[in-house]
C-alpha positions as CSV (number, residue, x, y, z in Angstrom):
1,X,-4.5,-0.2,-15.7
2,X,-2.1,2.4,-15.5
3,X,0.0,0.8,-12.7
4,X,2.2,-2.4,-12.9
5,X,1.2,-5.9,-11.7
6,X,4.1,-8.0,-11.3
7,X,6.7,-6.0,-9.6
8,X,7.7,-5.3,-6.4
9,X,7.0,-2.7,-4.0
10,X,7.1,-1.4,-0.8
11,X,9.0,1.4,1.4
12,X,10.0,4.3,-0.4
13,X,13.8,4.5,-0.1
14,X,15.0,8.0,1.3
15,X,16.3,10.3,-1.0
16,X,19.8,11.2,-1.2
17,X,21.4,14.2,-2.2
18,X,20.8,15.2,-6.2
19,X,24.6,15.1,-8.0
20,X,25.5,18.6,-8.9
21,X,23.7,19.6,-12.1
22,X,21.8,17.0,-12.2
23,X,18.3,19.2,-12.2
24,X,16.4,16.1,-11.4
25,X,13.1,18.4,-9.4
26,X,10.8,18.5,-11.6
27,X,11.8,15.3,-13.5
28,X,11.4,13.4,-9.9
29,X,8.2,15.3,-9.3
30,X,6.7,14.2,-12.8
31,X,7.8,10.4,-12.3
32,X,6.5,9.6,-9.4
33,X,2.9,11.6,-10.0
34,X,2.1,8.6,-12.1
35,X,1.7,6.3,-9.3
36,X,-1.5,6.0,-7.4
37,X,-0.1,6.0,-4.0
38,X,-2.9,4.8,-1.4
39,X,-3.6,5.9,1.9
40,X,-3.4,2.7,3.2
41,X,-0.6,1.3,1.3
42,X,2.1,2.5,3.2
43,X,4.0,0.0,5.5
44,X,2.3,-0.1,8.5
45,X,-0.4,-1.7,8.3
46,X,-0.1,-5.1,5.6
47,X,-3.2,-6.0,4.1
48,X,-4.2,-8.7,6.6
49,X,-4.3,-6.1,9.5
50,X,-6.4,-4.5,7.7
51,X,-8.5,-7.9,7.5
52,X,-7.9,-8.9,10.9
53,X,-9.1,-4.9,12.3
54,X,-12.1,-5.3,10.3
55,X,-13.0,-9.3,11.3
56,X,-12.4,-7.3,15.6
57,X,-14.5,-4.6,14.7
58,X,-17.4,-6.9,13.4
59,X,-17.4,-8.9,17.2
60,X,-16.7,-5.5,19.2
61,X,-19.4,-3.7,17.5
62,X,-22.0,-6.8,17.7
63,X,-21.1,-7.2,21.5
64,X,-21.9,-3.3,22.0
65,X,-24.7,-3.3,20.2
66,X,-26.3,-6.3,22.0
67,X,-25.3,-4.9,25.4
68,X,-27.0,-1.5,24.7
69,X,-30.3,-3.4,23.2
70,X,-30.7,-5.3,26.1
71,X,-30.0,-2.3,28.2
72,X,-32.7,-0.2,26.3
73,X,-35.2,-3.2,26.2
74,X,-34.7,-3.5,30.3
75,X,-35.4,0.1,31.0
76,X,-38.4,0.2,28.7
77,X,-40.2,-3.2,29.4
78,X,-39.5,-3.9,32.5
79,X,-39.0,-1.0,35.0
80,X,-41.2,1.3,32.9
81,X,-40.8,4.8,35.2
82,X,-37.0,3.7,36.1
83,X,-34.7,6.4,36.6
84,X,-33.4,6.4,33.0
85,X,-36.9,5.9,31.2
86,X,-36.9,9.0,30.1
87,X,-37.3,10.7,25.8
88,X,-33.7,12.2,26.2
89,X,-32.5,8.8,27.1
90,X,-34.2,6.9,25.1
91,X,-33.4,9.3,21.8
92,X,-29.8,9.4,22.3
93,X,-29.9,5.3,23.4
94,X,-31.9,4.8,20.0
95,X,-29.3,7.0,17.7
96,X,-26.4,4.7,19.5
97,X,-28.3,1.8,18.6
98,X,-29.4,2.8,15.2
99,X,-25.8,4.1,14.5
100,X,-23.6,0.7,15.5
101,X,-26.3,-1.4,13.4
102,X,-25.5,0.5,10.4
103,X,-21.7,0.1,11.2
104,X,-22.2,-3.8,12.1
105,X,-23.8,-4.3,8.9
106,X,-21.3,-2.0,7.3
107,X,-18.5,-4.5,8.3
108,X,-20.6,-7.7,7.6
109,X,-21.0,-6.7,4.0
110,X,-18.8,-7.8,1.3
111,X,-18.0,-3.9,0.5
112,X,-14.4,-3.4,0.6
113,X,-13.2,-1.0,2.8
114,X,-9.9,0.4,3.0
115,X,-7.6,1.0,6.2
116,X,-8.6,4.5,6.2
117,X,-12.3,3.6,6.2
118,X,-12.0,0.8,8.6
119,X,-9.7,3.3,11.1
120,X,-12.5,6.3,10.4
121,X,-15.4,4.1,11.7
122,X,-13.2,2.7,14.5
123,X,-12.9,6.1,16.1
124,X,-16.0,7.4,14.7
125,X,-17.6,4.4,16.8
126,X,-15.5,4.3,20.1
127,X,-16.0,8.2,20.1
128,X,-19.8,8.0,20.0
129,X,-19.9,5.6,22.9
130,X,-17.5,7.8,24.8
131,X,-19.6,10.8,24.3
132,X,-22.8,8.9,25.4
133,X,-20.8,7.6,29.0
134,X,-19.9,10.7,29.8
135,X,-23.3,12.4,29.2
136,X,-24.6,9.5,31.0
137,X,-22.2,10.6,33.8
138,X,-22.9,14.1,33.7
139,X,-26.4,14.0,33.6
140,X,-26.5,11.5,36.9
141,X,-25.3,14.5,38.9
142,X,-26.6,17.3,37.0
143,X,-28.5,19.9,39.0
144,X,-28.6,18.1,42.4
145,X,-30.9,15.0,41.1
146,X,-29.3,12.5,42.4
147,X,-28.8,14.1,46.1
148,X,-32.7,14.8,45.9
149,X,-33.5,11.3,45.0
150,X,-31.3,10.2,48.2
151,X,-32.6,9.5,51.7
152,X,-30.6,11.1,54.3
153,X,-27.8,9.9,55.4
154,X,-27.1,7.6,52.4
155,X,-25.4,10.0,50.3
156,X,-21.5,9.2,50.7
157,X,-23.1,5.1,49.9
158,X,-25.3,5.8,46.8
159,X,-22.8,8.6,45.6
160,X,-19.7,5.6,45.0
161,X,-22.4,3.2,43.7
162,X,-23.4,5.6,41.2
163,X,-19.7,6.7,40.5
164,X,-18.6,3.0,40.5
165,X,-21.4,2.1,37.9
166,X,-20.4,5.0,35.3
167,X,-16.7,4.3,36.0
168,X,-17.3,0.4,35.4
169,X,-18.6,1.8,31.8
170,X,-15.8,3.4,31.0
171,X,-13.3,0.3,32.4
172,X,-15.3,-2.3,29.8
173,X,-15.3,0.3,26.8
174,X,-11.1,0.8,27.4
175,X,-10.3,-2.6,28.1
176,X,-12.5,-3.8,25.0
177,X,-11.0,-1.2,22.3
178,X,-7.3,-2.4,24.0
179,X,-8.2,-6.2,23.3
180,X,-10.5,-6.0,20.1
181,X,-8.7,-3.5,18.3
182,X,-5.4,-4.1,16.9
183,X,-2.8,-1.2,17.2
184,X,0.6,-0.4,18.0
185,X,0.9,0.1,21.5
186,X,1.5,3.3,21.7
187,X,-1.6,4.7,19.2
188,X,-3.7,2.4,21.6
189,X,-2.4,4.2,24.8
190,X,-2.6,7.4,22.6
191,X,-6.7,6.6,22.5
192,X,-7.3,4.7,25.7
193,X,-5.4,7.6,27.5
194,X,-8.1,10.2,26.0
195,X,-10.9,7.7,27.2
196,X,-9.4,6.9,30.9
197,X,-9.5,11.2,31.0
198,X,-13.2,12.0,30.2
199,X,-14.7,10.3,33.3
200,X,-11.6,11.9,35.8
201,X,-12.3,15.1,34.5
202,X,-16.1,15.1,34.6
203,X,-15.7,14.4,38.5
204,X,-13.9,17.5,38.9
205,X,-16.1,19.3,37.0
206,X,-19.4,18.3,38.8
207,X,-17.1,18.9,42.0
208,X,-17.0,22.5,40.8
209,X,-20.3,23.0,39.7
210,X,-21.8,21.5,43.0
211,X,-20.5,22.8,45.8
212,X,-23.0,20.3,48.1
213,X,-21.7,17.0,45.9
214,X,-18.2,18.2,46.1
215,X,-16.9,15.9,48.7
216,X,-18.4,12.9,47.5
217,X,-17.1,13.3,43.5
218,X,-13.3,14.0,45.4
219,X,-13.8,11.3,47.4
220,X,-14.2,9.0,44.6
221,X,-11.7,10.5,42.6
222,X,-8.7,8.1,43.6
223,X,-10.7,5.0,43.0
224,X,-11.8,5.9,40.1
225,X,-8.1,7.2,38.6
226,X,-6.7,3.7,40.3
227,X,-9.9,2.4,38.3
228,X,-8.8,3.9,35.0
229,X,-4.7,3.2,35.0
230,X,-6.1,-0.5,35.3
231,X,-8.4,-0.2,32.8
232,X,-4.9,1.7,30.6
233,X,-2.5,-1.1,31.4
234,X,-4.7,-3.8,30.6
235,X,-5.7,-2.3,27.5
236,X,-2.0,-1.6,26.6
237,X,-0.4,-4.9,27.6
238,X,-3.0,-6.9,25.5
239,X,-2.9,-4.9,22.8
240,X,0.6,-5.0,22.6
241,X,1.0,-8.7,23.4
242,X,-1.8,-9.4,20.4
243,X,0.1,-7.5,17.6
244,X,3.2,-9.5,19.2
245,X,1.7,-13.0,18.5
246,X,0.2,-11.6,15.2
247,X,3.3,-10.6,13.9
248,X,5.0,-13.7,15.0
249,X,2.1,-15.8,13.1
250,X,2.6,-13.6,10.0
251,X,6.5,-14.2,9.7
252,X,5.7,-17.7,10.6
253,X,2.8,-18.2,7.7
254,X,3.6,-20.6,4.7
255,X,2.7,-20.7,1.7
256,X,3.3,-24.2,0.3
257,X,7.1,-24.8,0.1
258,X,8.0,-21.2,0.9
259,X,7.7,-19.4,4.1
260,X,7.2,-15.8,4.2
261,X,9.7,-13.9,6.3
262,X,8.4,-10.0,5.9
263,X,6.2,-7.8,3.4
264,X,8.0,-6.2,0.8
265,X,5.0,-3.7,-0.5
266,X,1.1,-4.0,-1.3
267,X,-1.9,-2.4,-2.6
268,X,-5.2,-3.0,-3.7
269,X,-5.5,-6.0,-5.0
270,X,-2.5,-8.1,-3.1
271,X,0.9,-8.2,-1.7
272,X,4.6,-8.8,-2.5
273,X,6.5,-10.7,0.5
274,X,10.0,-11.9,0.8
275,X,10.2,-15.3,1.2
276,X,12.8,-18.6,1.5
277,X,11.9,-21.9,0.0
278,X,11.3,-24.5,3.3
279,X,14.0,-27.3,2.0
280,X,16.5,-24.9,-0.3
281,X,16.4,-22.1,2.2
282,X,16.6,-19.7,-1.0
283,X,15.5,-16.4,-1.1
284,X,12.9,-15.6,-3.4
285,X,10.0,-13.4,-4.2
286,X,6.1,-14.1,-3.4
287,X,3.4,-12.2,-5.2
288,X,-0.1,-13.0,-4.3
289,X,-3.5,-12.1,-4.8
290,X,-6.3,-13.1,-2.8
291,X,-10.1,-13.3,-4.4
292,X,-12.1,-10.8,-1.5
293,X,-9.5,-8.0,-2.9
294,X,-9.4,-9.2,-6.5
295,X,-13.3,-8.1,-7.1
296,X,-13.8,-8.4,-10.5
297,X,-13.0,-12.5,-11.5
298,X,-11.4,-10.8,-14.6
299,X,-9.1,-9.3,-12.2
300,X,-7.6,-13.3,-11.3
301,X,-7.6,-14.3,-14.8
302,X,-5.3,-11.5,-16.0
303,X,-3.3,-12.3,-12.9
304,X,-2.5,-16.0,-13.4
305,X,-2.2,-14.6,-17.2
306,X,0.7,-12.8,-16.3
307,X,2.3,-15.5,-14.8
308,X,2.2,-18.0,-17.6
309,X,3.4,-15.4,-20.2
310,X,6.2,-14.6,-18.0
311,X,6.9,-18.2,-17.1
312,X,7.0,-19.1,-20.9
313,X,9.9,-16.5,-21.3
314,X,13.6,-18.0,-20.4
315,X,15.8,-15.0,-21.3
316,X,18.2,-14.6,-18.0
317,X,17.7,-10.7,-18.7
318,X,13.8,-11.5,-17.6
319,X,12.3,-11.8,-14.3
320,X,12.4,-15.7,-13.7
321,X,9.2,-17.3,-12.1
322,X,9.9,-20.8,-10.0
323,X,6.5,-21.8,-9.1
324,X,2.8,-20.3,-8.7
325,X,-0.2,-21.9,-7.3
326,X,-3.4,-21.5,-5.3
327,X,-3.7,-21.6,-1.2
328,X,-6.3,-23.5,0.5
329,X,-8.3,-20.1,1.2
330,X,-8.4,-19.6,-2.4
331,X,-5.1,-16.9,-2.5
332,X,-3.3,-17.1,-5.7
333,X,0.3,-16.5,-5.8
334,X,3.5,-16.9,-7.9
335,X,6.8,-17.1,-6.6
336,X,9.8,-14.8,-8.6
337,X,13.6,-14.9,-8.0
338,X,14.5,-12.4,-5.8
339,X,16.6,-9.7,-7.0
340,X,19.5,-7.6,-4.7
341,X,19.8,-4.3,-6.5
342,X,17.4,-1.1,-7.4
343,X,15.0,-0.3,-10.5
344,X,16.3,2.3,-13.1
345,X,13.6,5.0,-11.6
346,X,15.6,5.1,-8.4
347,X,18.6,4.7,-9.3
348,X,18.2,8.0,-11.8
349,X,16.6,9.8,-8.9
350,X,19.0,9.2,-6.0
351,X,22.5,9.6,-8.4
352,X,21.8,11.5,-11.3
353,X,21.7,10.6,-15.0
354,X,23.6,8.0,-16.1
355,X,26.4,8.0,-19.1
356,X,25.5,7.2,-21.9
357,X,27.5,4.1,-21.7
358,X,26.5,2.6,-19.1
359,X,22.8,3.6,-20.4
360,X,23.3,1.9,-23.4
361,X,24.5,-1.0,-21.4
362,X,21.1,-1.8,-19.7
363,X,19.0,-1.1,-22.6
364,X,20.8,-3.5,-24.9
365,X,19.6,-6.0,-22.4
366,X,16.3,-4.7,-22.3
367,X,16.4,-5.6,-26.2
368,X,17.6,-9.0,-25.7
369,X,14.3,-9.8,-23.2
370,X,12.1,-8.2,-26.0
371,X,13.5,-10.1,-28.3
372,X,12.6,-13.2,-27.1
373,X,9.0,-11.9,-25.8
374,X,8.3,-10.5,-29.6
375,X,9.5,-14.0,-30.8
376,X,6.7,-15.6,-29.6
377,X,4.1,-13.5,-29.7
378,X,4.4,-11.3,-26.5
379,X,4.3,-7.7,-26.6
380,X,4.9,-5.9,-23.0
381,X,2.9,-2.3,-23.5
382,X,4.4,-1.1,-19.8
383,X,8.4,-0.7,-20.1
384,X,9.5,2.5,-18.1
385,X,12.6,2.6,-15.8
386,X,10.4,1.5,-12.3
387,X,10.1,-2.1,-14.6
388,X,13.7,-2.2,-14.9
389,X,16.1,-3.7,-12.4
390,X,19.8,-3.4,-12.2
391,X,21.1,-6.1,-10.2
392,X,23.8,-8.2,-9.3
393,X,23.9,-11.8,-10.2
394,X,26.7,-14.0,-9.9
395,X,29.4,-11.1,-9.0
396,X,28.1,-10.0,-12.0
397,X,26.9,-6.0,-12.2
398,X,24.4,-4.2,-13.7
399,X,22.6,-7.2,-15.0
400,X,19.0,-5.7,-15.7
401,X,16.6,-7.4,-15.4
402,X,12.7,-6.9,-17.4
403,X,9.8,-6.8,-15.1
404,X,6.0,-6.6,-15.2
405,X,4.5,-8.6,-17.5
406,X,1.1,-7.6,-16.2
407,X,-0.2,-5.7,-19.1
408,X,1.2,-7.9,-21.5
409,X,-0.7,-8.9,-25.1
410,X,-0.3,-11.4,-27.0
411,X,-0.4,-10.5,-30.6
412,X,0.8,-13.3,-32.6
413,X,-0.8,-16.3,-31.2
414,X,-4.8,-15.5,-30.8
415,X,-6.9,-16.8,-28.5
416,X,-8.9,-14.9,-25.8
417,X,-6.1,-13.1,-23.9
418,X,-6.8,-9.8,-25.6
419,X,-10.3,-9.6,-24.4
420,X,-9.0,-9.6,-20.7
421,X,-7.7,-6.0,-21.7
422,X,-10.6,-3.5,-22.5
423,X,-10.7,-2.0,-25.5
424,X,-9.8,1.6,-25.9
425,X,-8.4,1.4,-22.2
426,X,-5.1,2.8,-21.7
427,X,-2.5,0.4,-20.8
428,X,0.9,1.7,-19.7
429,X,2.5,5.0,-17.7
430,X,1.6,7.9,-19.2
431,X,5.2,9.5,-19.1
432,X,6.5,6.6,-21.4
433,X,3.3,5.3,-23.4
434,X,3.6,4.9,-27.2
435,X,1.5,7.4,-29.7
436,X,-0.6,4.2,-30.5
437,X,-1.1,3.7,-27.0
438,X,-1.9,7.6,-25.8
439,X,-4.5,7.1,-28.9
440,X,-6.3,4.0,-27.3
441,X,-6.0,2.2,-30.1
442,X,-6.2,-1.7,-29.5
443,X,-3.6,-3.4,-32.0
444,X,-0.4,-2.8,-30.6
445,X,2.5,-4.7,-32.0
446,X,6.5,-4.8,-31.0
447,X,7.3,-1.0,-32.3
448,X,4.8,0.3,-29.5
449,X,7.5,-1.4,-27.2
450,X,10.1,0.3,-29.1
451,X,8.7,3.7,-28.6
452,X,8.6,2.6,-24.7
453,X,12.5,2.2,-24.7
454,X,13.5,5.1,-26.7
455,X,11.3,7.4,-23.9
456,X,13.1,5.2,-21.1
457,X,16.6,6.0,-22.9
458,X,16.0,9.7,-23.1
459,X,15.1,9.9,-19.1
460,X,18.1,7.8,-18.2
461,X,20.5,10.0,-20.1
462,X,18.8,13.3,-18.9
463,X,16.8,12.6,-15.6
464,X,13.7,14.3,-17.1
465,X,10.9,12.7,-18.8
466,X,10.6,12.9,-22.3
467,X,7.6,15.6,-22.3
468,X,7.2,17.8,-18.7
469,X,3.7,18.3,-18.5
470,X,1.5,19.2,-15.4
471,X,-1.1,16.0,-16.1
472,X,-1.7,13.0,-17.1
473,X,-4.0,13.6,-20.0
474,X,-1.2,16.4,-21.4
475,X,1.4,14.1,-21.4
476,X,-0.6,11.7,-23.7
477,X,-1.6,14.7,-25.8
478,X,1.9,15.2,-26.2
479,X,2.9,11.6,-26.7
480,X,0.1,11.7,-29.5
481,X,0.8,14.6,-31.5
482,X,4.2,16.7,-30.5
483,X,7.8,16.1,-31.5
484,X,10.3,15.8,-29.1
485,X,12.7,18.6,-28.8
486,X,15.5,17.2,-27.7
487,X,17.0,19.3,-24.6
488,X,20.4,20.4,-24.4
489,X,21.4,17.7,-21.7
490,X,20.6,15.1,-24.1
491,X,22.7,16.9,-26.7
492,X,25.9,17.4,-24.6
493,X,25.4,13.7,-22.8
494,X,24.7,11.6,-25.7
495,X,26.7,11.4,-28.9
496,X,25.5,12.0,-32.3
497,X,24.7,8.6,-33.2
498,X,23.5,7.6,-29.8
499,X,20.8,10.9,-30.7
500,X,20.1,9.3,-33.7
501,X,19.3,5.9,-32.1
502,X,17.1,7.1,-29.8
503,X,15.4,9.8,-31.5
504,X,14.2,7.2,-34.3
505,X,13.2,4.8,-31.4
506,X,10.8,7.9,-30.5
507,X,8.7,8.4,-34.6
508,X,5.2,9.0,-34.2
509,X,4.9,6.7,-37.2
510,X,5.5,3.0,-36.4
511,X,7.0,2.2,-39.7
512,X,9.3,4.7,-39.1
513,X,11.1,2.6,-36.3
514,X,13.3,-0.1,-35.6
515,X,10.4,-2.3,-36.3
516,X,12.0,-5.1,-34.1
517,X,14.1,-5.4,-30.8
518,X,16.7,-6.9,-32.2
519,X,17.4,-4.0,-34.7
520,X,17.5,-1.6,-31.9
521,X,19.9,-3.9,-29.9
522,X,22.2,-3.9,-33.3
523,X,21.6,0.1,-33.7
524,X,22.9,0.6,-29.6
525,X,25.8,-2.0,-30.4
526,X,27.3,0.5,-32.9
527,X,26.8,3.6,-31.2
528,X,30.6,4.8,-30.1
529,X,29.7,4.7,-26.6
530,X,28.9,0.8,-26.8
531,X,31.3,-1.2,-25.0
532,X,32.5,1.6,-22.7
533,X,30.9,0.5,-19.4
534,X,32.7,-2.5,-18.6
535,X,32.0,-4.6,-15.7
536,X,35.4,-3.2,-13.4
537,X,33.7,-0.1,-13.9
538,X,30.2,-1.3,-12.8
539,X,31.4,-3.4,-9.9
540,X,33.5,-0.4,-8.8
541,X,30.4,1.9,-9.2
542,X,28.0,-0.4,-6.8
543,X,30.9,-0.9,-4.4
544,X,31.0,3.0,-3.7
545,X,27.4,2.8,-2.9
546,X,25.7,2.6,0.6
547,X,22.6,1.3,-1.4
548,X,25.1,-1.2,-2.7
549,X,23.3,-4.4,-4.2
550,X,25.6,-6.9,-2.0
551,X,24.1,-5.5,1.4
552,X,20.5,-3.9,1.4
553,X,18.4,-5.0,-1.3
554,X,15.4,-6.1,0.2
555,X,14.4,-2.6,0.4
556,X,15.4,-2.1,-3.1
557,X,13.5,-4.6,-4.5
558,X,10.5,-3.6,-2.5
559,X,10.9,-0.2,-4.3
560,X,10.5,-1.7,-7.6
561,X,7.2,-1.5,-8.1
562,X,4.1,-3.7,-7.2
563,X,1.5,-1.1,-7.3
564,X,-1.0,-4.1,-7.4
C-alpha cells in the first residue's frame, strides 16, 4: 500500500532545467524511487488495449490452433504415407500444437496478465509459426526432393504450385497478425515487414543452393514479392484503420452523465480519465476501477471506502468529489473536480525549492483540510508533496488542494474500516512516513499526520528529502530511530522560528508534537515569514511559467499521482 489511490496520473512531464543551486539530483532521484513504475503503465497502451489485445489473441490463437489440428489430423488419418507424414513433421507439427494450446488456455484463464506478458506471447507465438513456414518452405526444396518427386516436363507447373502454397501461408499468417492484433501502424509494418522477408529470402537462398531449381525459385520470385506487399498493405491499412475506430469508440465511451475525452494515467488496478459532464459540459476528473483488475474484493471495498471519506469532507482546500457509481459491466468509478495546476513534487523538481513563504502558504492549507478530516474522525496516513496540488481556482493562485484519501483510517468513529487495512502493513511513502508508521504499528492518530507535514515542509524548503538513504527499508530505519540533522539549506532558507515549527512537527515522540492540525496552522501563522507570499506575487509567479496553470494542466494533473 505504499502507492496512492485517489490521485491522478499519467505522463511524466519533462524536466526542465534545475535553478542554480538548487542541488535537487539526488533529492529527485530519491523521490521518485518510491513509485512503482510499471512496464506497462506508460501511455501507450490504456488498460483496455491491453484488454482488447488479449480478447484478439484468444480468437487468433484458437483459429491457428484449429487450422493446424485439422491439418495434422488430415495428414495422419487420411493420406497416411502423404508427402508430409513424416516423424520430423509430425514432431515439430505436435510442439506447435502443444505450444498454442498452452497459450490459448493461457489467455482463457482468469490470470492477469500484463502488457508486457500479453506482447511477449504475441511475438513469442507469431515467431513460432513463422519459424515452422519457413522450415516448411525450406524443407520442400531441400536436396532436390521435390524435382525427384516430379515427372518430366512438369517442373516449372508443380514448382509455382508448391511456391504458391507456402507463399499463401505466409499471406494468411501477415494479414491475420495485421487484423487480430492491435498496434500502431508502424510497429505492425515493423513485424509484418520481418514476416513478408523470410519466404523472399528463402527463395533466393534455395536458388543458390540449387543450381538445377534456380530458375524456377527466380521465376517465382516477383509473384511472390507482389504476393507479400499485398499481404503488407492489407495488414497495415486494417491495422491502422482498427486502432482508428478504437480510439474513436474510447474518446466517445460514457460513463453515465460524463463522457470521457482522453486518459490521464493508469496502473494496476484502474484508470484516471479526463472527462466533461454530458448536459454542464464541465470538466472534471473520472477515477475508476474495474473488478477483473481489482482481484482481491477487499481491493473494491477500500476503493468505494475512499470515496465516501472523501465525499464526507467539504473543506474547499480538499479534493471535491461530484458523483461515483457503478457501470453496467460492473466498473466502479467516482468523479473529482478537475484541477489546472501541478502537485508540490513537481513543482519542487522542475523550479527549485520554494521560499519559505510561499511554503508556509500551502501548508497552512494543508492544516485547514486536516483539520476538518481530524474533526471527524479521519486520519490521512499518506501526505507527501505528489498528494498536494497547487492550483488555480477562481483567478485565485496557489490554492492547494489535499489529495488521496486512499489510505485513510478512521480513528474516532469505529466500525470495520480499519480491518480493510492489514495490520502491521505499512501504509504511506517511505520518504515521509511517520516513526509510528515505519514501526507498523496499527493505532495511528492525527500527530502521525503531523509528522507527514513537517517531512513535506522540510523537502519543500530544501528540495531533498528529510533522510537520503539508498532504500526503502533505510529510510524507515531512519524515520524510526535517527534525528534529523537539519542541513545547512534549511538553516539559511528558513527562519529561526519557521526551524522551530517544523523541527517539532518532526519529534519521534507523538506527545511531543503539535498534537492537532489546527495548532500547527496557528504555529505557521506566526512564523515571520507568514503573510509574505501574497497572491500578486503568486499570480505573477504562474504567469512567468510555460507550465502555467491557465494553459496546460491536463498534463499536470495527470502527473499528480494515481499510481492505482
Amino acid at each position: 500500500m505504499l502507492d496512492p489511490t485517489l490521485a491522478l496520473a499519467g505522463h511524466e512531464p519533462p524536466a526542465s532545467e534545475p535553478a542554480p543551486g538548487a542541488g535537487r539530483g539526488k533529492a529527485s532521484r530519491q523521490v521518485r524511487c518510491r513509485f512503482a513504475h510499471g512496464s506497462d503503465s506508460g501511455p501507450r497502451f490504456t488498460d483496455d488495449i491491453s484488454r482488447l489485445l488479449r480478447s484478439r489473441l484468444r480468437l487468433a490463437i484458437l483459429i491457428i490452433l484449429v487450422g493446424f489440428v485439422l491439418h495434422f489430423v488430415r495428414n495422419v488419418l487420411l493420406l497416411g504415407s502423404a508427402f508430409d507424414h513424416r516423424p520430423l513433421w509430425l514432431l515439430l507439427t505436435g510442439c506447435e500444437i502443444a505450444v498454442l494450446a498452452i497459450a490459448s488456455g493461457l489467455l482463457w484463464s482468469r490470470r492477469p496478465l500484463s502488457m508486457r506478458a500479453l506482447r511477449t506471447l504475441e511475438l513469442t507465438i507469431f515467431g513460432l509459426i513463422a519459424a515452422f513456414f519457413a522450415w516448411l518452405q525450406f524443407d520442400a526444396y531441400y536436396d532436390g526432393a521435390l524435382r525427384r518427386a516430379i515427372m518430366p516436363g512438369g517442373e516449372a507447373l508443380v514448382f509455382r504450385q508448391v511456391g504458391m502454397a507456402a507463399a499463401l501461408r505466409w499471406f494468411l499468417l501477415i494479414v491475420l497478425y495485421g487484423t487480430f492484433v492491435p498496434n500502431t501502424w508502424r510497429r505492425c509494418a515493423a513485424v509484418v515487414g520481418i514476416l513478408a522477408f523470410i519466404p523472399l529470402a528463402l527463395l533466393l537462398a534455395g536458388s543458390l543452393a540449387d543450381n538445377v531449381a534456380r530458375p524456377y525459385l527466380l521465376s517465382a520470385l516477383p509473384e511472390v514479392a507482389i504476393l507479400m506487399a499485398m499481404a503488407v498493405a492489407i495488414a497495415v491499412f486494417g491495422s491502422h484503420k482498427i486502432r482508428e475506430l478504437q480510439q474513436q469508440a474510447h474518446e466517445a465511451q460514457r460513463l453515465g452523465q460524463y463522457r470521457l475525452k482522453q486518459i490521464l494515467g493508469f496502473g494496476g488496478m484502474g484508470a484516471v480519465y479526463l472527462a466533461e459532464h454530458v448536459l454542464l459540459r464541465r470538466p472534471c476528473a473520472v477515477k475508476l476501477i474495474r473488478p477483473d483488475q481489482a482481484g482481491d474484493p477487499r481491493t473494491l471495498t477500500r476503493f468505494e471506502r475512499e470515496v465516501r471519506a472523501t465525499a464526507t469532507l467539504t473543506h474547499p482546500n480538499t479534493v471535491e468529489i461530484f458523483d461515483y457509481g457503478h457501470a453496467e459491466d460492473g466498473t466502479f468509478y467516482y468523479v473529482m473536480e478537475y484541477l489546472p495546476g501541478m502537485n508540490l513534487e513537481d513543482l519542487v523538481e522542475r523550479h527549485g525549492p520554494m521560499p519559505a513563504e510561499r511554503a508556509v502558504h500551502l501548508l497552512r492549507q494543508v492544516c485547514q483540510a486536516l483539520r476538518e478530516a481530524h474533526g471527524i474522525g479521519l486520519i490521512h496516513r499518506d501526505i507527501k508533496p505528489s498528494n498536494i496540488f497547487a492550483c488555480e481556482r477562481g483567478k485565485v493562485y496557489d490554492v492547494a488542494k489535499l489529495l488521496d484519501f486512499g489510505l485513510v483510517k478512521n480513528f474516532g468513529l469505529g466500525g470495520d474500516d480499519a480491518r480493510l487495512t492489514r495490520e502491521g502493513a505499512l501504509t504511506g511513502s517511505p520518504a515521509f512516513v511517520s516513526p509510528e508508521q515505519a514501526a507498523g504499528r496499527p493505532q495511528l492518530d492525527a500527530r502521525s499526520d503531523i509528522y507527514n507535514v513537517g517531512a513535506v515542509a522540510y523537502f519543500l524548503i530544501t528540495g531533498q528529502l528529510l533522510f537520503e538513504r539508498q532504500s526503502a527499508l533505510q529510510m524507515l530505519h531512519a524515520h524510526a530511530y535517527e534525528s534529523p540533522v537539519p542541513i545547512q539549506r534549511f538553516q539559511e532558507a528558513a527562519p529561526p522560528d519557521l526551524q522551530g515549527v517544523v523541527l517539532r512537527c518532526l519529534e519521534k515522540d507523538p506527545n511531543r508534537r503539535y498534537q492537532d492540525a489546527a495548532s500547527l496552522d496557528k504555529a505557521l501563522a506566526t512564523c515571520t515569514c507568514a503573510g509574505g507570499w501574497t497572491q500578486d506575487r503568486a499570480e505573477e509567479w504562474w504567469q512567468r511559467q510555460d507550465d502555467s496553470p491557465i494553459g496546460a494542466s491536463s498534463r499536470e494533473q495527470a502527473s499528480a499521482a494515481a499510481k492505482l
